[in-house]
VOBASE-46093 format. One record per residue: x, y, z of N, C-alpha, C in turn; residue in one letter. Coordinates in steps of 0.05 Angstrom, whole numbers, always signed. Layout:
N
<atom <X Y Z> <X Y Z> <X Y Z> A>
...
This chain:
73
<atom <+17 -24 +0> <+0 +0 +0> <+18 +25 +0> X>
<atom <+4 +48 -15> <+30 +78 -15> <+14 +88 +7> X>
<atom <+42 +98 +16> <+39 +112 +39> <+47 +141 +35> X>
<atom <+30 +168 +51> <+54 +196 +46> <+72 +194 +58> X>
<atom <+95 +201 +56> <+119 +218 +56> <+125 +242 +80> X>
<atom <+108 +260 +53> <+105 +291 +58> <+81 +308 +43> X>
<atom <+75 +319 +59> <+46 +338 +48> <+45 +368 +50> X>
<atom <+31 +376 +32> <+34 +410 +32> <+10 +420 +23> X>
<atom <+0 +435 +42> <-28 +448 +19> <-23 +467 +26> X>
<atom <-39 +486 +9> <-32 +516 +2> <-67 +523 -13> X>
<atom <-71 +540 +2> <-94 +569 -13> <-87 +575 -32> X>
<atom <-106 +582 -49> <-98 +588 -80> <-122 +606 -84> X>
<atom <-117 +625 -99> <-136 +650 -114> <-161 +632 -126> X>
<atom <-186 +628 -133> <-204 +610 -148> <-204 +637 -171> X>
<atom <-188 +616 -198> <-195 +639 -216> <-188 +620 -242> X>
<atom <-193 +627 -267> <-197 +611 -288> <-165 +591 -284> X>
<atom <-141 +595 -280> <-122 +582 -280> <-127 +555 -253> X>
<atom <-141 +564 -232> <-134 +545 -214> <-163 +530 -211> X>
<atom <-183 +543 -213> <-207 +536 -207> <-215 +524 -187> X>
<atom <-208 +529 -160> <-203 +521 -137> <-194 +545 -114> X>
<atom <-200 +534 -90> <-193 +547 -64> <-163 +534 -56> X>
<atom <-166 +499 -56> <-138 +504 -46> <-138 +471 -58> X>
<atom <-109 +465 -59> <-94 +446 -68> <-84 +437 -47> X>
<atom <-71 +406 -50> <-59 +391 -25> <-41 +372 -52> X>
<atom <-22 +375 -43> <+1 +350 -51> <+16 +339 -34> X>
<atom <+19 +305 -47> <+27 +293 -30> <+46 +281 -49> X>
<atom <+80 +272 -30> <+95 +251 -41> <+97 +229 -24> X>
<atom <+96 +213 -34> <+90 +185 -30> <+111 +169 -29> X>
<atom <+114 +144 -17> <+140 +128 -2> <+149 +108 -38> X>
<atom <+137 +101 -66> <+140 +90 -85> <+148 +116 -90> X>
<atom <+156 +136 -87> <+170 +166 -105> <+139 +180 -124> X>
<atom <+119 +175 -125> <+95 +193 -138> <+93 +210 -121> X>
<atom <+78 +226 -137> <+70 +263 -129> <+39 +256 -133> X>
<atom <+24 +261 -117> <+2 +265 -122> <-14 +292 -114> X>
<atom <-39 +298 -132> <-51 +328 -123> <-81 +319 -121> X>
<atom <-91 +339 -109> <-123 +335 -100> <-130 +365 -97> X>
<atom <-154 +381 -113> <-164 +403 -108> <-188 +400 -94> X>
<atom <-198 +426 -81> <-225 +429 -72> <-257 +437 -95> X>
<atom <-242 +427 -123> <-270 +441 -141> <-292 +426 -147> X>
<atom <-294 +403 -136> <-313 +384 -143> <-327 +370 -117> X>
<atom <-353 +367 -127> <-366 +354 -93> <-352 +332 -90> X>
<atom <-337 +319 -110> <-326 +290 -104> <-298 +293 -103> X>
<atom <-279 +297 -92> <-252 +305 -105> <-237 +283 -112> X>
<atom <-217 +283 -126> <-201 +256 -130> <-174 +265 -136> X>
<atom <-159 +247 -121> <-130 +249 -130> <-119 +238 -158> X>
<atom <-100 +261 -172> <-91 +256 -188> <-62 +254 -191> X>
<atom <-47 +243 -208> <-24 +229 -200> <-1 +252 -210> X>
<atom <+10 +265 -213> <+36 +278 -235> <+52 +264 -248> X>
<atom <+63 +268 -263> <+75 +246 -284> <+105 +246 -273> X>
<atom <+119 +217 -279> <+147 +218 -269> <+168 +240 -282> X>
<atom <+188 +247 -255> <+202 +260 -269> <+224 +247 -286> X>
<atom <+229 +264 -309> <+252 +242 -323> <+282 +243 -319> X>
<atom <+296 +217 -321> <+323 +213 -303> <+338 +218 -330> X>
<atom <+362 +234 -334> <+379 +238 -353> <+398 +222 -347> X>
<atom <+417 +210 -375> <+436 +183 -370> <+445 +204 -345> X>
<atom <+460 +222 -344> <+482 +238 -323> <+471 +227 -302> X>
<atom <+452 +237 -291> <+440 +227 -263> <+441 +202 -257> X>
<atom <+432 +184 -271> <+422 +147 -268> <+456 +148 -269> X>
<atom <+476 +154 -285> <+501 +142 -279> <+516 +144 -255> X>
<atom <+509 +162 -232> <+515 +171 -213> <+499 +160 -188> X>
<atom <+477 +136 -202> <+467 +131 -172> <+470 +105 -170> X>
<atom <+473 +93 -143> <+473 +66 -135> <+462 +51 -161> X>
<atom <+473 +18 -164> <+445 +7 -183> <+426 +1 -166> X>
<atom <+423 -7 -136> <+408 -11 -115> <+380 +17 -117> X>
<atom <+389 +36 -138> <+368 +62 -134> <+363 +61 -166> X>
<atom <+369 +53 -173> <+364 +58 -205> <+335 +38 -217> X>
<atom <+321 +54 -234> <+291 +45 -236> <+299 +25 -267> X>
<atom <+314 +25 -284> <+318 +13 -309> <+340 -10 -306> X>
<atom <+352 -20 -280> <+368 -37 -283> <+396 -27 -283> X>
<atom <+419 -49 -290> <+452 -42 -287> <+452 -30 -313> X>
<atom <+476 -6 -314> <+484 -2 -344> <+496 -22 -368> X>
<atom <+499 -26 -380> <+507 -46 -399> <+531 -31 -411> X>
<atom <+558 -50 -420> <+582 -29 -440> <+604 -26 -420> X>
């Protein structure tokens, strides 16, 4: 089961960009970002998309941390 992390909500202006009073994000113990607004009687969390790892980075981390496996070469 994911668990949070860390959480942050924040007030927000309700205006054509946010359409909402306030937002809540959460990161989660599998590394997702998730968000949840107040504009709907039902609200639902939505996920953010992963961020993407450049070779530079992935070459620099443990393979124990790395999401694609050992490098090959």
């Amino acid at each position: 089961m994911r668990k949070i992390l860390q959480i942050a909500a924040m007030g927000v202006e309700n205006n054509h960009g946010t359409q909402c009073n306030a937002i809540v994000l959460a990161l989660c113990d599998d590394g997702t970002l998730w968000e949840i607004r107040d504009n709907t009687s039902q609200p639902a969390w939505c996920q953010y998309p992963q961020i993407p790892q450049d070779e530079t980075l992935r070459d620099r981390l443990p393979e124990t941390e790395r999401t694609d496996g050992p490098t090959t070469g």
